[in-house]
DSSP file (Angstrom, degrees, kcal/mol; ACC not computed):
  #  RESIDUE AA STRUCTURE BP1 BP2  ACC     N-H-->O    O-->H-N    N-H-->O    O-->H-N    TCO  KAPPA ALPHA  PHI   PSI    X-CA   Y-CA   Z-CA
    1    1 A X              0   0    0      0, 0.0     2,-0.8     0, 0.0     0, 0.0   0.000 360.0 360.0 360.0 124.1   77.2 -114.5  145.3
    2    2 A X        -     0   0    0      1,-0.0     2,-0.1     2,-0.0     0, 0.0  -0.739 360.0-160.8 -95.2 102.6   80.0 -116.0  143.4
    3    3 A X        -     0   0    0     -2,-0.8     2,-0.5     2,-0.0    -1,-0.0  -0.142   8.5-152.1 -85.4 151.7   79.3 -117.1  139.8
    4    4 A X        +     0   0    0      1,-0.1     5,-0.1    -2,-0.1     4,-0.0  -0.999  23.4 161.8-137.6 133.6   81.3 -119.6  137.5
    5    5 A X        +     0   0    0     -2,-0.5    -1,-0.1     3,-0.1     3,-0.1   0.365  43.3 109.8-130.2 -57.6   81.1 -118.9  133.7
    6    6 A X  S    S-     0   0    0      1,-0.1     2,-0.2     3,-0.0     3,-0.1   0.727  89.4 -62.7 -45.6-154.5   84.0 -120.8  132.9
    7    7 A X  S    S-     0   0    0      1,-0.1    -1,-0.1     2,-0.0    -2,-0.0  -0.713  85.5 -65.2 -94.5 168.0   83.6 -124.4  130.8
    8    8 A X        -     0   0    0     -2,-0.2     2,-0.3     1,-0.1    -1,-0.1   0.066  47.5-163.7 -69.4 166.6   81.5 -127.1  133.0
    9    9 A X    >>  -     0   0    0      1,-0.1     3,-2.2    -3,-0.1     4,-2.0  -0.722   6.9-157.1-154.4  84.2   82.9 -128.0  135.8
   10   10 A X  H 3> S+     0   0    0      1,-0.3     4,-2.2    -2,-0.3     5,-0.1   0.747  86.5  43.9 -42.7 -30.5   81.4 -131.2  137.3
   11   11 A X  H 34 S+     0   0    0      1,-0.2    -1,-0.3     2,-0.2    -2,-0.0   0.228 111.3  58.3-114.3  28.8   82.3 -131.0  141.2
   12   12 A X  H <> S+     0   0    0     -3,-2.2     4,-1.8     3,-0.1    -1,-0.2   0.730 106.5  40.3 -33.6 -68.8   81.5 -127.9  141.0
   13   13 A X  H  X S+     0   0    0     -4,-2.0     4,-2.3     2,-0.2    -2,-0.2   0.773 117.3  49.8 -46.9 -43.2   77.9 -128.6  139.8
   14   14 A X  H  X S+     0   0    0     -4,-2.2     4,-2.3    -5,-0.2    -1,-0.2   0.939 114.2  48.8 -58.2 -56.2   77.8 -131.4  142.3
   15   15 A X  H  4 S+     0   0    0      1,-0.2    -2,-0.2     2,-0.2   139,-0.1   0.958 115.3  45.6 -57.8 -68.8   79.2 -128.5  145.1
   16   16 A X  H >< S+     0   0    0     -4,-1.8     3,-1.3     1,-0.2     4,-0.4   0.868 110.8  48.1 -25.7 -73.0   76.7 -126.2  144.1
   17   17 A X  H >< S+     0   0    0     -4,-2.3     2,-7.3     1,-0.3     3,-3.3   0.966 100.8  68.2 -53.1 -78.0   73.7 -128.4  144.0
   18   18 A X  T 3< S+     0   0    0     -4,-2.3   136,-1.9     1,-0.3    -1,-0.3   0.261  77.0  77.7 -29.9  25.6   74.5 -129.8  147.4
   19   19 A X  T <  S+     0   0    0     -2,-7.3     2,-1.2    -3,-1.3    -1,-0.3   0.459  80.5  84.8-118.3 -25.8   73.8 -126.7  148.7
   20   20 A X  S <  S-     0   0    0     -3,-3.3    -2,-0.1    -4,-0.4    -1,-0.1  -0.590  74.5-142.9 -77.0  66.6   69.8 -127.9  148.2
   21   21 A X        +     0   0    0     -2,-1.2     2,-0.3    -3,-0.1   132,-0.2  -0.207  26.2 174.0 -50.9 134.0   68.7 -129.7  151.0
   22   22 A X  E     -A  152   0A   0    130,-0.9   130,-0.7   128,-0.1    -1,-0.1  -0.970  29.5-115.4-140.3 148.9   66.4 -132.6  150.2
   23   23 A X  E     -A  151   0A   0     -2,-0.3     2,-0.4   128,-0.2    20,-0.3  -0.202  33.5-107.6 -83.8-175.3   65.0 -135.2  152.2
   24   24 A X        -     0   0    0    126,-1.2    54,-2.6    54,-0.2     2,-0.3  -0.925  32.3-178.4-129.7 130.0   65.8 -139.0  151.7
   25   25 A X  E     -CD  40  77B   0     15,-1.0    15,-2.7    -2,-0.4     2,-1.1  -0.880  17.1-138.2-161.4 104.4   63.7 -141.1  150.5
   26   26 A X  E     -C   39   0B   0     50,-1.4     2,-0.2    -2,-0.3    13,-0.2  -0.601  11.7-149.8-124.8 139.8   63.7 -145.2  149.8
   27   27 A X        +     0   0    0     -2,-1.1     2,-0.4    11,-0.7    48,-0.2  -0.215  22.6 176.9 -74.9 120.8   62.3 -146.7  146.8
   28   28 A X        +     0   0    0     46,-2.3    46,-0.4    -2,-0.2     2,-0.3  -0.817  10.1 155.1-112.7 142.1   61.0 -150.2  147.3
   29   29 A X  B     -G   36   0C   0      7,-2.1     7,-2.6    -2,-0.4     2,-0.6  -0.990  39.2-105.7-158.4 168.7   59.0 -153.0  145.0
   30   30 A X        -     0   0    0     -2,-0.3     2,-0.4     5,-0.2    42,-0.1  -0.835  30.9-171.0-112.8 154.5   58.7 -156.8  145.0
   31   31 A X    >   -     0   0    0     -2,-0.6     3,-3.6     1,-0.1    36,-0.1  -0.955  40.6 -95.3-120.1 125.0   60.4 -159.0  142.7
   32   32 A X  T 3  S+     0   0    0     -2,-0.4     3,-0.1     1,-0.2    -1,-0.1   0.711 132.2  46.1  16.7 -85.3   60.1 -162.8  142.0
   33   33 A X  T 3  S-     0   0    0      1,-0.3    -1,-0.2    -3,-0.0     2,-0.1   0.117 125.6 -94.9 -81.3  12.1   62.6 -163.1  144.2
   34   34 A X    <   -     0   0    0     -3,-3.6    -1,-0.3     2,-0.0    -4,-0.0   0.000  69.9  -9.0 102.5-175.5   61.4 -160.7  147.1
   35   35 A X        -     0   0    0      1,-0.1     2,-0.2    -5,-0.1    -5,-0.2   0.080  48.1-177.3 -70.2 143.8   62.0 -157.3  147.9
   36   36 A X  B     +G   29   0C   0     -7,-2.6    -7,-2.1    30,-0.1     2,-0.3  -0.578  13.4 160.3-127.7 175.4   64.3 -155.1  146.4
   37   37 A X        -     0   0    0     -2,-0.2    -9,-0.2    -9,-0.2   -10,-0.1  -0.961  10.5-172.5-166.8 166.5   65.1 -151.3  147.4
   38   38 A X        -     0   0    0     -2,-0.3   -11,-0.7   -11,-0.2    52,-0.2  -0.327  30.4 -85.1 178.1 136.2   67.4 -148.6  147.3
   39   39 A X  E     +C   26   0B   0     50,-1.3     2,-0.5    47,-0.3   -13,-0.2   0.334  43.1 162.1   8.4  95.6   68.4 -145.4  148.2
   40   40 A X  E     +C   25   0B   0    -15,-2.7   -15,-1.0     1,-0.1     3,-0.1  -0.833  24.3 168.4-145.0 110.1   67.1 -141.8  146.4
   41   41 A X        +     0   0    0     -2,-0.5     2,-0.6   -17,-0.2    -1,-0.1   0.187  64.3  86.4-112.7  41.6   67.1 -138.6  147.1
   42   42 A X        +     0   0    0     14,-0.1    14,-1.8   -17,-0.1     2,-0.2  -0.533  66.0 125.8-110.1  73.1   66.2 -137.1  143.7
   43   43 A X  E     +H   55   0D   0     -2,-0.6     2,-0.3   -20,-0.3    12,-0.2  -0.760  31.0 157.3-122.4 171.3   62.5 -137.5  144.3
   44   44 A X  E     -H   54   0D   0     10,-2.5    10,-1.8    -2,-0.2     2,-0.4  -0.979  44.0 -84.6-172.9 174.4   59.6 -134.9  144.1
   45   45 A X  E     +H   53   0D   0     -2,-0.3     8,-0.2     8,-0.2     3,-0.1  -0.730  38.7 168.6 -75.2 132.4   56.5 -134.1  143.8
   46   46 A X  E     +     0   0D   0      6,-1.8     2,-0.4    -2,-0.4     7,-0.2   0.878  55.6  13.2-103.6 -58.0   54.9 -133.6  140.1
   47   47 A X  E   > -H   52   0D   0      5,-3.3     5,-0.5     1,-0.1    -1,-0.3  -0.909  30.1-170.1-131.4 138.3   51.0 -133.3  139.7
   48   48 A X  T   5S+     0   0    0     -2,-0.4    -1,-0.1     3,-0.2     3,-0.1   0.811  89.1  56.6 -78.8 -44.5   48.3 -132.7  141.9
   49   49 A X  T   5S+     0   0    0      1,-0.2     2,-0.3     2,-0.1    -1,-0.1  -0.399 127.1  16.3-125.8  60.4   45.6 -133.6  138.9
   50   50 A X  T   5S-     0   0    0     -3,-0.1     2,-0.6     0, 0.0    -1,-0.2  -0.106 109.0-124.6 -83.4 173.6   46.6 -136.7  138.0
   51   51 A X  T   5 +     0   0    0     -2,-0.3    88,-1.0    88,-0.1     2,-0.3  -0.892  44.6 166.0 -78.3 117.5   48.9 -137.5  141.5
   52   52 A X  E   < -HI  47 138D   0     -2,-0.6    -5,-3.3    -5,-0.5    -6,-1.8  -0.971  24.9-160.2-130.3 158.3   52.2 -138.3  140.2
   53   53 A X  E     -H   45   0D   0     84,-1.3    84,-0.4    -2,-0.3     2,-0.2   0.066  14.8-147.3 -83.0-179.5   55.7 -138.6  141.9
   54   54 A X  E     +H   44   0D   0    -10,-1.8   -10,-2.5    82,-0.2     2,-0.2  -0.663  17.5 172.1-173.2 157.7   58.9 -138.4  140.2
   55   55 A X  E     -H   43   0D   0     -2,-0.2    80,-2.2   -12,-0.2     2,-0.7  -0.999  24.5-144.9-156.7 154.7   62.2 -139.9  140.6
   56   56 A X        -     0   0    0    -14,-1.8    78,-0.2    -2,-0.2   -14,-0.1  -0.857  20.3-165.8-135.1 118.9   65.4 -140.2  139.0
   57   57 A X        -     0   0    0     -2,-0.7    76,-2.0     1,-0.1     2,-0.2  -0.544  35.4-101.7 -77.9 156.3   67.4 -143.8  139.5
   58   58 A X  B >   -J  132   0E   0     74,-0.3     3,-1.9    -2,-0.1    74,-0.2  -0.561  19.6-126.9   2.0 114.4   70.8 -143.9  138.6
   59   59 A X  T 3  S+     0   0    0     72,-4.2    73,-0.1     1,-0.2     6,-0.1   0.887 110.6  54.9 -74.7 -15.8   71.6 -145.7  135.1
   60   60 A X  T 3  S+     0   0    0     71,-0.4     2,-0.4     4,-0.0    -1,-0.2   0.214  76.3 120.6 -84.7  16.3   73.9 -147.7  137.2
   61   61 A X    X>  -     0   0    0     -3,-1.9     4,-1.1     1,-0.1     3,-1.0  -0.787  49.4-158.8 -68.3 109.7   71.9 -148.9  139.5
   62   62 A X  H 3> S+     0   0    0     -2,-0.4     4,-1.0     1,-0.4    -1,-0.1   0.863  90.7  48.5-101.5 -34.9   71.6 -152.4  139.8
   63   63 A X  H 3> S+     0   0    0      1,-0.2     4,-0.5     2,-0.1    -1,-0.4   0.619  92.2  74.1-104.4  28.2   68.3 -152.3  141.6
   64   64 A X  H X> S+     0   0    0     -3,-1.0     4,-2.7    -6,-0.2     3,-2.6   0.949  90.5  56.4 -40.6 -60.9   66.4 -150.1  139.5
   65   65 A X  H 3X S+     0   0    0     -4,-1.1     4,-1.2     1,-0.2     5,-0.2   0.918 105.8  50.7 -46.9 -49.9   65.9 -152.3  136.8
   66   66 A X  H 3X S+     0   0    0     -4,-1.0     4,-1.1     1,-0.2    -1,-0.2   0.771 109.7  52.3 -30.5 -38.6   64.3 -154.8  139.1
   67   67 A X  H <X>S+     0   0    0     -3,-2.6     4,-1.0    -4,-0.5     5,-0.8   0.930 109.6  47.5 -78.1 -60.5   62.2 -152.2  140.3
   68   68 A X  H >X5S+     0   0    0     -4,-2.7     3,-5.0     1,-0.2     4,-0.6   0.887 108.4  54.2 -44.0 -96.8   60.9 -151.1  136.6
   69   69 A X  H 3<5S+     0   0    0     -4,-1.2    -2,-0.2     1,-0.3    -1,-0.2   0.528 102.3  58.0 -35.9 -34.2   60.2 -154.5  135.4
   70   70 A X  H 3<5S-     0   0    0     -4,-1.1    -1,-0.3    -3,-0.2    -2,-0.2   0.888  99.8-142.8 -64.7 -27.3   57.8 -155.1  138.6
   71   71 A X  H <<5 +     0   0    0     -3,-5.0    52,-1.8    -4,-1.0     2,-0.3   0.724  66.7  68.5  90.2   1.2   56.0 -152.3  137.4
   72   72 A X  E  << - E   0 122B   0     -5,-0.8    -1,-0.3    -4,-0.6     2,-0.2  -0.975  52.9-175.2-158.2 162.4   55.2 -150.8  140.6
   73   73 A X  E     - E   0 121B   0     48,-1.2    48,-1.5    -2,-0.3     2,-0.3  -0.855  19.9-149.2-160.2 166.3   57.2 -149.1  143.5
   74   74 A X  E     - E   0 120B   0    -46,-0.4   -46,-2.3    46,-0.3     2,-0.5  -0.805  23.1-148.7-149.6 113.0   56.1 -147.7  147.0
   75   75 A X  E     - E   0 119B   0     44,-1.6    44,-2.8    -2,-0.3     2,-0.8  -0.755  17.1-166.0 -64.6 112.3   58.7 -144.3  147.9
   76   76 A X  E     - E   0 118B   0     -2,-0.5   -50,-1.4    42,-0.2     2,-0.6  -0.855   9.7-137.5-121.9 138.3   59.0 -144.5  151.5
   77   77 A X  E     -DE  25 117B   0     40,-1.2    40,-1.2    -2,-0.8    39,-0.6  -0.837  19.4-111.9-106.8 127.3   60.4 -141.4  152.9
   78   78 A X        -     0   0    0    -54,-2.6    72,-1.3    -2,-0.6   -54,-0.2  -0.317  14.3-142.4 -72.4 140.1   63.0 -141.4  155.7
   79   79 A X  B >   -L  149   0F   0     35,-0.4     3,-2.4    70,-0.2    70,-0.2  -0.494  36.3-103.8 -98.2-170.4   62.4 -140.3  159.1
   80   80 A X  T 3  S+     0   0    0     68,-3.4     3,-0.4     1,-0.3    69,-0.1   0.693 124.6  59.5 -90.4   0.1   65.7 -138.2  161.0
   81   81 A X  T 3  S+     0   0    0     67,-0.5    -1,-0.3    33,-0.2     4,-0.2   0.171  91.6  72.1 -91.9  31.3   66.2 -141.7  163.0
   82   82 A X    X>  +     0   0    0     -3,-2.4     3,-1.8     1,-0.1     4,-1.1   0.503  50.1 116.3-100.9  -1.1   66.7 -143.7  159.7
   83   83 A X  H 3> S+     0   0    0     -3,-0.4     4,-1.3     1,-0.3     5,-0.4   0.876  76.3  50.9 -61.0 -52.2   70.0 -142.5  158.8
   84   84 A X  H 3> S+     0   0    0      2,-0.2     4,-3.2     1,-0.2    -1,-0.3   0.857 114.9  49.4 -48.7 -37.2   71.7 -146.5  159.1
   85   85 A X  H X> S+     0   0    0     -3,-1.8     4,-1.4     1,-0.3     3,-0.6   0.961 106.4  50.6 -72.4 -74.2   68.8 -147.7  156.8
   86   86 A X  H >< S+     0   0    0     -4,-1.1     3,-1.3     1,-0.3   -47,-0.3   0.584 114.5  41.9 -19.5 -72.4   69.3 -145.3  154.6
   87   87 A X  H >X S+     0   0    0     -4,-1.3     4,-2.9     1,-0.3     3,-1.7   0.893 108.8  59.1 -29.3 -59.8   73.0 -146.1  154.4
   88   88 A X  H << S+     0   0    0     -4,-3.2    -1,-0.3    -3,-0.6    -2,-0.2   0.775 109.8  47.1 -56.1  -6.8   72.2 -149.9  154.4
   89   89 A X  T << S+     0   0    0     -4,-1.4   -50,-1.3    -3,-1.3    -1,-0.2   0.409 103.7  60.3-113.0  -2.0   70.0 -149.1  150.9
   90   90 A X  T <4 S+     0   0    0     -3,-1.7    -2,-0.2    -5,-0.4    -3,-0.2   0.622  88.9  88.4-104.5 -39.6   72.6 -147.1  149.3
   91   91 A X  S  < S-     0   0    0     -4,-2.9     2,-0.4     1,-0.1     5,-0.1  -0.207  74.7-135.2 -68.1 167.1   75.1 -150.0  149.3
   92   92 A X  S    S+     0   0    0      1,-0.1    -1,-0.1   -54,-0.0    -2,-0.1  -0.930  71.3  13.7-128.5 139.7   75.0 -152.2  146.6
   93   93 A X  S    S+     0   0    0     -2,-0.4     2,-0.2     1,-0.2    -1,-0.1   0.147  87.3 102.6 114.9 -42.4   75.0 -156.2  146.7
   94   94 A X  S    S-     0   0    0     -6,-0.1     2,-1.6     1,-0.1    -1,-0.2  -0.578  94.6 -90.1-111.9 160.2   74.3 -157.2  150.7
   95   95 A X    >   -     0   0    0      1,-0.2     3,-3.1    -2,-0.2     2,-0.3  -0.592  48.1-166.6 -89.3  83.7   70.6 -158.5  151.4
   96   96 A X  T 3  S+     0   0    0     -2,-1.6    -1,-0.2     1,-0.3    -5,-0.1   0.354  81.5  62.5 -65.6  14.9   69.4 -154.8  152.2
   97   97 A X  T >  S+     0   0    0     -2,-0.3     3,-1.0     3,-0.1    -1,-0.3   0.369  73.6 132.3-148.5 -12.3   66.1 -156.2  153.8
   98   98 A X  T <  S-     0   0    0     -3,-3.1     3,-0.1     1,-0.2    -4,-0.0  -0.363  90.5  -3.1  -0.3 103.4   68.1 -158.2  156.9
   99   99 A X  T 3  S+     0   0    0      1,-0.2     2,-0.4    -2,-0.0    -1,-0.2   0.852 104.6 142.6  70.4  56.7   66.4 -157.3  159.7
  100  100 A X    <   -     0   0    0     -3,-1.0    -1,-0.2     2,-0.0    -3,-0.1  -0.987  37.1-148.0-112.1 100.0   64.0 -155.0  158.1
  101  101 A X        +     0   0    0     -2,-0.4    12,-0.5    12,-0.1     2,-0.3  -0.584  32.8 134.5 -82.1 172.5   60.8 -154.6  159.0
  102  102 A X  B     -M  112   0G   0     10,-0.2     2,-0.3     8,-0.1    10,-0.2  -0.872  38.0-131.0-173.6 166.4   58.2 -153.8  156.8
  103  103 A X        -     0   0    0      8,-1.5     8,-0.4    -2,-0.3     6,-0.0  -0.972  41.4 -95.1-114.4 147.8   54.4 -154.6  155.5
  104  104 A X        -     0   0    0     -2,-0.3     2,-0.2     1,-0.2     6,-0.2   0.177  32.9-143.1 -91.9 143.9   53.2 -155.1  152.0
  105  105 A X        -     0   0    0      4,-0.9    -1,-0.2    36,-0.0     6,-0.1  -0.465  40.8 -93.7 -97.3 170.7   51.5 -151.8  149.9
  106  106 A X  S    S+     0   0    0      1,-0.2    -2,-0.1    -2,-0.2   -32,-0.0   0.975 129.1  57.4 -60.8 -41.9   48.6 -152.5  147.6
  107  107 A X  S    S-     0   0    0    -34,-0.1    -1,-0.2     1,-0.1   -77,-0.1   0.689 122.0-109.7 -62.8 -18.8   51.0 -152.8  145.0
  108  108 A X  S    S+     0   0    0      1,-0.4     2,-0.2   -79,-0.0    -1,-0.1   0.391  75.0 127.6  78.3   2.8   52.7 -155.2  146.6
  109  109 A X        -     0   0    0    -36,-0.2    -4,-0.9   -80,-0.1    -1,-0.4  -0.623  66.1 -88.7-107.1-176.1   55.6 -153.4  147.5
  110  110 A X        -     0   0    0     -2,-0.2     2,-0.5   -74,-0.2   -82,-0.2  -0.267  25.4-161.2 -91.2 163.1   57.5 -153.0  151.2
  111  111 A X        -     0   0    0     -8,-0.4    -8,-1.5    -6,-0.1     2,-0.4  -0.974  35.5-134.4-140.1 102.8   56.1 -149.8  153.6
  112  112 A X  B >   -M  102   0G   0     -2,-0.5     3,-1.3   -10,-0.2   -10,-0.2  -0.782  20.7 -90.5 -90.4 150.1   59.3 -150.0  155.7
  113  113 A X  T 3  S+     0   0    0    -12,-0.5   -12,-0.1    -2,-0.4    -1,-0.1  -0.010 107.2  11.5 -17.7 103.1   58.9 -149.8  159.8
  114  114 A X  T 3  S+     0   0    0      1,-0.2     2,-0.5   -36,-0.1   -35,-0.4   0.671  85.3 163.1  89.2   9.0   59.1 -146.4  160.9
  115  115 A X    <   -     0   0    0     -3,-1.3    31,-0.3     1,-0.1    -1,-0.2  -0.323  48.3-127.8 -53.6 126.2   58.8 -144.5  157.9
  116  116 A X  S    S-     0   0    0    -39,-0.6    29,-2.4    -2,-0.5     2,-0.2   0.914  82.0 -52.6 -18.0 -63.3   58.0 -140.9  157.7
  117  117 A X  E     -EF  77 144B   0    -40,-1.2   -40,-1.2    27,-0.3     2,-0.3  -0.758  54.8-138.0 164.9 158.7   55.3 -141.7  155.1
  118  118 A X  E     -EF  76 143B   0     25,-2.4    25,-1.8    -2,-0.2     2,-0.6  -0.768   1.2-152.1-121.8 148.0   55.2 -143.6  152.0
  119  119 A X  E     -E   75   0B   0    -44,-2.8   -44,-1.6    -2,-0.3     2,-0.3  -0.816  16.0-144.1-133.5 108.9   53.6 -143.1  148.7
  120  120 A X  E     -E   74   0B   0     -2,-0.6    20,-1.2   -46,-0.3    21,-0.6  -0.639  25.6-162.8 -62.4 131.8   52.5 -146.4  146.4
  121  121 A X  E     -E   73   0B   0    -48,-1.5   -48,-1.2    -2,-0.3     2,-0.3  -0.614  25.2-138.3 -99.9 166.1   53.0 -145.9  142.6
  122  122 A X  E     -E   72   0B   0    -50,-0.2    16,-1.8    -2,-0.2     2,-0.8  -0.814  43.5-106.8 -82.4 124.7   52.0 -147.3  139.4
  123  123 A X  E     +K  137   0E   0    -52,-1.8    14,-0.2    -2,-0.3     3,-0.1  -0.686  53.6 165.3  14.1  63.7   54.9 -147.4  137.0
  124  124 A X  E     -     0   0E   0     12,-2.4     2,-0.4    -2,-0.8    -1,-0.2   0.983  49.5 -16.7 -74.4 -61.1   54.0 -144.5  134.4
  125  125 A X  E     -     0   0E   0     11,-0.2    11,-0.8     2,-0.0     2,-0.4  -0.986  44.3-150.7-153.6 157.2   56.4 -143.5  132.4
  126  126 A X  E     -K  135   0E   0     -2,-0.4     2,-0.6     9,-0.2     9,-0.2  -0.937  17.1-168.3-135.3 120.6   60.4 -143.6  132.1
  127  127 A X  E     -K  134   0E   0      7,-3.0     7,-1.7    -2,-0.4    -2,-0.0  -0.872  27.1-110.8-118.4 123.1   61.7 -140.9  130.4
  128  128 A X  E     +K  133   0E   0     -2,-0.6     5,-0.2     5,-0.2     3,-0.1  -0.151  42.6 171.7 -23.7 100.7   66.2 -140.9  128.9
  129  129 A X  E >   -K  132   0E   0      3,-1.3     3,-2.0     1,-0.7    -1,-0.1  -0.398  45.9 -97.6-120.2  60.9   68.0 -138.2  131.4
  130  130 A X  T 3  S-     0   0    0      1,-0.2    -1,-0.7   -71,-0.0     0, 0.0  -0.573 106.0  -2.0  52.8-143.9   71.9 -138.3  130.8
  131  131 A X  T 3  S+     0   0    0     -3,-0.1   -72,-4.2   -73,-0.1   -71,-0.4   0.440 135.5  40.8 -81.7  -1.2   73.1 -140.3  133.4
  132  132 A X  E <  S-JK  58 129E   0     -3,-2.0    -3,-1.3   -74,-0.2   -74,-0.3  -0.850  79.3-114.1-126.7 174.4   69.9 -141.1  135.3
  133  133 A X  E     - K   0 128E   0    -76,-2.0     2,-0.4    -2,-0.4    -5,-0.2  -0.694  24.5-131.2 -86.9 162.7   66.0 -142.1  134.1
  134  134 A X  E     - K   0 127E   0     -7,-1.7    -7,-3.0    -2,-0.2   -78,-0.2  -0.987  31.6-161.4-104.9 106.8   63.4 -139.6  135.0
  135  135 A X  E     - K   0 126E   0    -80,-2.2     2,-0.3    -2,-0.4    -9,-0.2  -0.255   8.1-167.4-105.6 156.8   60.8 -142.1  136.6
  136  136 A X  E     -     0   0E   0    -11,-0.8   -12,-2.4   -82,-0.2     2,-0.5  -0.976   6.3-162.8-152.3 133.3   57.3 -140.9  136.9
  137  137 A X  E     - K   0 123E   0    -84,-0.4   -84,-1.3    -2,-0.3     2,-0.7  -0.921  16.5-122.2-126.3 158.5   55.1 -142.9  139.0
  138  138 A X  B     -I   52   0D   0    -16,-1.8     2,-1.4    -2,-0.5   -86,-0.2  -0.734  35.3-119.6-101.7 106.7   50.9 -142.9  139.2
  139  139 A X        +     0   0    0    -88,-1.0   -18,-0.2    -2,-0.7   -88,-0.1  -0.220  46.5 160.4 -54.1  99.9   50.0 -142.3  142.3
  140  140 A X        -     0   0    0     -2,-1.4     2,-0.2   -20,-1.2   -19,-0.1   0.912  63.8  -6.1 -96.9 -70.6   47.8 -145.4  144.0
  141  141 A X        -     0   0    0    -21,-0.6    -1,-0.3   -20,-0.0     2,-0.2  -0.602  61.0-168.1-117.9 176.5   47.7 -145.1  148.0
  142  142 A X        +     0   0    0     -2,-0.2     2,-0.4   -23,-0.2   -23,-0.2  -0.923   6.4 174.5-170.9 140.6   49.5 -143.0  150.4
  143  143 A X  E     -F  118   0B   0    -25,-1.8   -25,-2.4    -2,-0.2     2,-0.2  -0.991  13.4-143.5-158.7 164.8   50.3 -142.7  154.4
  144  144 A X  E     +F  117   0B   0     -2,-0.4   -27,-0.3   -27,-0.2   -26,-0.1  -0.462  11.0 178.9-100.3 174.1   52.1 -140.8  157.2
  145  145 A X        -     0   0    0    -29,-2.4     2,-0.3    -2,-0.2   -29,-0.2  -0.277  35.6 -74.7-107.8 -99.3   53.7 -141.5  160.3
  146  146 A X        +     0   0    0    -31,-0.3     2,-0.2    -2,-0.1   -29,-0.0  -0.999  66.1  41.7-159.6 176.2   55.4 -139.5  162.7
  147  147 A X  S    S-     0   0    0     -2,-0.3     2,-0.2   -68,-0.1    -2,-0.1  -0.521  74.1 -40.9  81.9-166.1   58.7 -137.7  163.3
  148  148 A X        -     0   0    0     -2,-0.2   -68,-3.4     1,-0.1   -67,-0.5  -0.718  55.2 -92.9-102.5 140.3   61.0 -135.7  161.7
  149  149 A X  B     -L   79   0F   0    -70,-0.2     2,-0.5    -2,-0.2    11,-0.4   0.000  23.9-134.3   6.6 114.0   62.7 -135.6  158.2
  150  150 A X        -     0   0    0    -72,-1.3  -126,-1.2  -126,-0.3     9,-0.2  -0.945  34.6-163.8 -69.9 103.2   65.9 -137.2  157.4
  151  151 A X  E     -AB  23 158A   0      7,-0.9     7,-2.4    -2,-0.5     2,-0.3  -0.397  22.7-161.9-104.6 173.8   67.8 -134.5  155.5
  152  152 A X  E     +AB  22 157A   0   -130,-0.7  -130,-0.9     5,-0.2     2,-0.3  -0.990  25.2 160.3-148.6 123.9   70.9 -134.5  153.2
  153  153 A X  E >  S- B   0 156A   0      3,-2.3     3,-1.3    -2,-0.3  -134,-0.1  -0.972  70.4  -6.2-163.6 132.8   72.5 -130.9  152.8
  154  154 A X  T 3  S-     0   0    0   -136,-1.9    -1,-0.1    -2,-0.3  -135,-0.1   0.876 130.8 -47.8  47.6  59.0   76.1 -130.5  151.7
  155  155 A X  T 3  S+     0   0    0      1,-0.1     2,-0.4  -140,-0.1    -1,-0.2   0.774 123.2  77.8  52.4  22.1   77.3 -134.4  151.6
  156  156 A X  E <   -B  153   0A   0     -3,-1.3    -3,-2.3     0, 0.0    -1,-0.1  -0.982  67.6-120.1-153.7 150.3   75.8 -135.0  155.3
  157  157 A X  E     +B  152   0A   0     -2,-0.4     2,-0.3    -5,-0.2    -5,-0.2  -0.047  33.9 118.7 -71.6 175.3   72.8 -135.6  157.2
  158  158 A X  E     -B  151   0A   0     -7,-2.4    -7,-0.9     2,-0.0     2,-0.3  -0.988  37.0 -77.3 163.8-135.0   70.6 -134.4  159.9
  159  159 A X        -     0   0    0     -2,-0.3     2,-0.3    -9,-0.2    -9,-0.1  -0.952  15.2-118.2-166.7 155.0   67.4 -133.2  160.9
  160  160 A X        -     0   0    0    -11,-0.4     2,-0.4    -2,-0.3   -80,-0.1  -0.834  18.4-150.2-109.4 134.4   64.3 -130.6  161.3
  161  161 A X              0   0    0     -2,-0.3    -2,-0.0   -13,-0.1   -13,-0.0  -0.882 360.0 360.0-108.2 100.5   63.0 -129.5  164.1
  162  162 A X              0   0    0     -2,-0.4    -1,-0.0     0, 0.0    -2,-0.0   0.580 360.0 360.0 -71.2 360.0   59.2 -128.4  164.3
């Protein structure tokens, strides 16, 4: 294994870390002005006793903020035939919810079409991380569906096979 010592070395860290496959994951809530979404895959599981999530937005994310202020969020987790949505939720700007399906959470946020499975939050707590928030969300409902993962390993996608 080959270690680096040296002074920090960002695309390094970045190289390094990609090396930690995580699945992909998008965060959805309703707004005034309907639904807003986007892309994450720094999400996880926190607590069993209470159930809470976490996830960590980007401070430069234009729809995070949207997302906080509703106060509520529904994490819908990508299955491996999602990859275009995914993409379409990462961009920033274009009416990501075009030709989207999707139905309504308790909270009031989107459960998109063909998800993996989704978990509705509460809005708990938002905790100052360097360049992203550490979101914590309250766990309210939760459901499956079927298929496989969409994973993100080394800058690229793909998929698990069971």
């Amino acid at each position: 294994m080959t270690r680096h010592t040296s002074s920090f070395d960002q695309g390094r860290f970045r190289e390094v870390l990609g090396h930690f496959a995580t699945g992909i994951t998008i965060v959805t809530a309703m707004e005034d002005e309907g639904p807003v979404g986007f892309t994450c895959q720094s999400f996880t599981s926190l607590s069993l006793d209470p159930a809470l999530i976490a996830l960590a937005p980007a401070k430069t994310s234009t729809s995070w903020p949207k997302i906080a202020a509703a106060g509520a969020f529904c994490v819908n987790i990508l299955s491996s035939d999602q990859e275009a949505l995914c993409r379409t939720f990462a961009a920033s700007g274009a009416d990501k919810f075009a030709g989207v399906g999707w139905s309504t959470a308790a909270t009031g946020a989107p459960v998109l079409d063909g998800a993996l499975a989704f978990i509705d939050c509460h809005l708990e707590q938002i905790h100052d991380a360097g360049d992203h928030e550490l979101v914590i969300g309250r766990v309210l409902d939760m459901g499956v569906g079927e298929g496989t993962p969409l994973l993100y390993y080394r800058s690229g996608f793909g998929g698990f096979s069971v």
